[in-house]
C-alpha positions as CSV (number, residue, x, y, z in Angstrom):
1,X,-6.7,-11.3,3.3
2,X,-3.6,-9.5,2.5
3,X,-2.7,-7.2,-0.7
4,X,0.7,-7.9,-2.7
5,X,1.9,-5.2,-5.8
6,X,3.4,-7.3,-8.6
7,X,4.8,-5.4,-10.9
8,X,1.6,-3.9,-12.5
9,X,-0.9,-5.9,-10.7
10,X,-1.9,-6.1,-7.3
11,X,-2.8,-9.6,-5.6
12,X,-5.7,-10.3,-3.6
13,X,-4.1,-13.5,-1.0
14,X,-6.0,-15.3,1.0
15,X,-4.7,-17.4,3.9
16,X,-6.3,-20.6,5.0
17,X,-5.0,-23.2,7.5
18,X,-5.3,-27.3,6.6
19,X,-6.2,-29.2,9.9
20,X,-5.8,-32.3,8.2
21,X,-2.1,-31.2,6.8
22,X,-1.5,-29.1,10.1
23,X,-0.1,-26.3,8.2
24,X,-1.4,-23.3,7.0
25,X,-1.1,-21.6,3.2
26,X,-1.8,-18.8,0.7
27,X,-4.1,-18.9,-2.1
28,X,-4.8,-15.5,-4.7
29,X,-7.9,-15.1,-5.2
30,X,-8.1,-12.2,-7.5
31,X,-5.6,-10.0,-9.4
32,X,-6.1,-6.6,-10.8
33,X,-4.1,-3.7,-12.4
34,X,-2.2,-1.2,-9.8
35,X,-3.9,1.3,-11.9
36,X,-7.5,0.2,-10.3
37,X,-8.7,3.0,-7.7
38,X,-12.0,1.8,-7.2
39,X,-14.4,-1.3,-6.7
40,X,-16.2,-0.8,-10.2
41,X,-12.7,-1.0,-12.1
42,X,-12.8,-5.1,-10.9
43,X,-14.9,-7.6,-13.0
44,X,-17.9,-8.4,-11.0
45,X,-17.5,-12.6,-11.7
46,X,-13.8,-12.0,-10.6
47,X,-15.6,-10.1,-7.2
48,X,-17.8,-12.8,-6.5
49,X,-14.4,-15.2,-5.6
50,X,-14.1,-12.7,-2.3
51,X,-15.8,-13.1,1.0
52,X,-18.2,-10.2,2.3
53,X,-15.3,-9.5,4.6
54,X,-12.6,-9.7,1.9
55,X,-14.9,-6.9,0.0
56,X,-14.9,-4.6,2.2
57,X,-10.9,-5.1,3.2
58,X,-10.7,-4.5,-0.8
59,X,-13.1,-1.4,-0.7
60,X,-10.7,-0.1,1.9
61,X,-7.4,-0.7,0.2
62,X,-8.6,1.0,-3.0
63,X,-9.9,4.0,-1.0
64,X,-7.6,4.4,1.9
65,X,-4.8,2.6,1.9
66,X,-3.4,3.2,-1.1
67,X,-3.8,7.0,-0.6
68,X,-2.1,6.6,2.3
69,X,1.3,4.3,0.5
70,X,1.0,7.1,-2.3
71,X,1.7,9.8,0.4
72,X,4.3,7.8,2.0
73,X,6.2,7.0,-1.0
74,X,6.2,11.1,-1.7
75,X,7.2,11.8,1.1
76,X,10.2,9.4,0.9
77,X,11.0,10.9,-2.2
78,X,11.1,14.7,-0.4
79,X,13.7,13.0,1.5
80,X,15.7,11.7,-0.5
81,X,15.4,14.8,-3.2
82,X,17.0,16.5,0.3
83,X,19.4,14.5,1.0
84,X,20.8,13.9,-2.7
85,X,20.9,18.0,-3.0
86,X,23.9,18.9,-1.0
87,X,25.2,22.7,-3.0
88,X,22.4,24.4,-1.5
89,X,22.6,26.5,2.2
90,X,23.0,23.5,5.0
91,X,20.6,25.5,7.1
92,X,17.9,25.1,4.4
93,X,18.4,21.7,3.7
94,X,18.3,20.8,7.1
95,X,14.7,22.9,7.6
96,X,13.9,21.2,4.5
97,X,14.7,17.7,5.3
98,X,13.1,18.1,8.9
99,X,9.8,19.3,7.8
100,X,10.3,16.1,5.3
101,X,11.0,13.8,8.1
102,X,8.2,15.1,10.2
103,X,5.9,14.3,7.0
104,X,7.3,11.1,6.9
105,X,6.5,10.4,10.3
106,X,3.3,11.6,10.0
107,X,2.6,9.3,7.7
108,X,4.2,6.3,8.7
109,X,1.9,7.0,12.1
110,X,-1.5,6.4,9.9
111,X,-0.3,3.5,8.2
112,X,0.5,1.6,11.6
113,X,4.0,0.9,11.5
């Protein structure tokens, strides 16, 4: 299962594979406000569409994943709140943007990519 933000939701997609059709697909299986930061915030019926494995991949994402996107997207905005500032000294945007970019690395390390 994979996670998708919409807008203001975030989509729960499943992907299956048809042996009879010989091709594989996507199906959501749940929806829920980006707002959501933990398991209880989800209505239990809608819960019960989602494997045991599909839980816990949820329980993750609400916990540590999107910690981890929220830091990223700061730190992308450091960066670009550096690079968009260009009257102050050169030598402390440049320290400035550096200890940004290392950030940035940082955090794009944890996230796998």
């Amino acid at each position: 299962m994979f996670f998708r933000e919409r807008g203001k939701r975030v989509q729960c997609i499943r992907s299956y594979y048809d042996k009879v059709k010989k091709h594989g697909g996507q199906l959501i299986v749940l929806s829920f406000p980006n707002s959501t930061d933990d398991i209880k915030g989800i209505d239990p019926v809608l819960r019960k569409r989602l494997t045991k494995d599909e839980l816990d991949q949820l329980k993750t994402y609400l916990s540590e994943d999107r910690k981890t996107v929220e830091n990223l997207i700061e730190h992308l905005d450091t960066c670009s709140i550096a690079l968009m500032k260009r009257s102050f000294d050169k030598a402390a945007d440049i320290k400035g943007l550096k200890r940004a970019s290392n950030n940035l690395n940082k955090t794009i390390s944890k996230v796998g990519l």
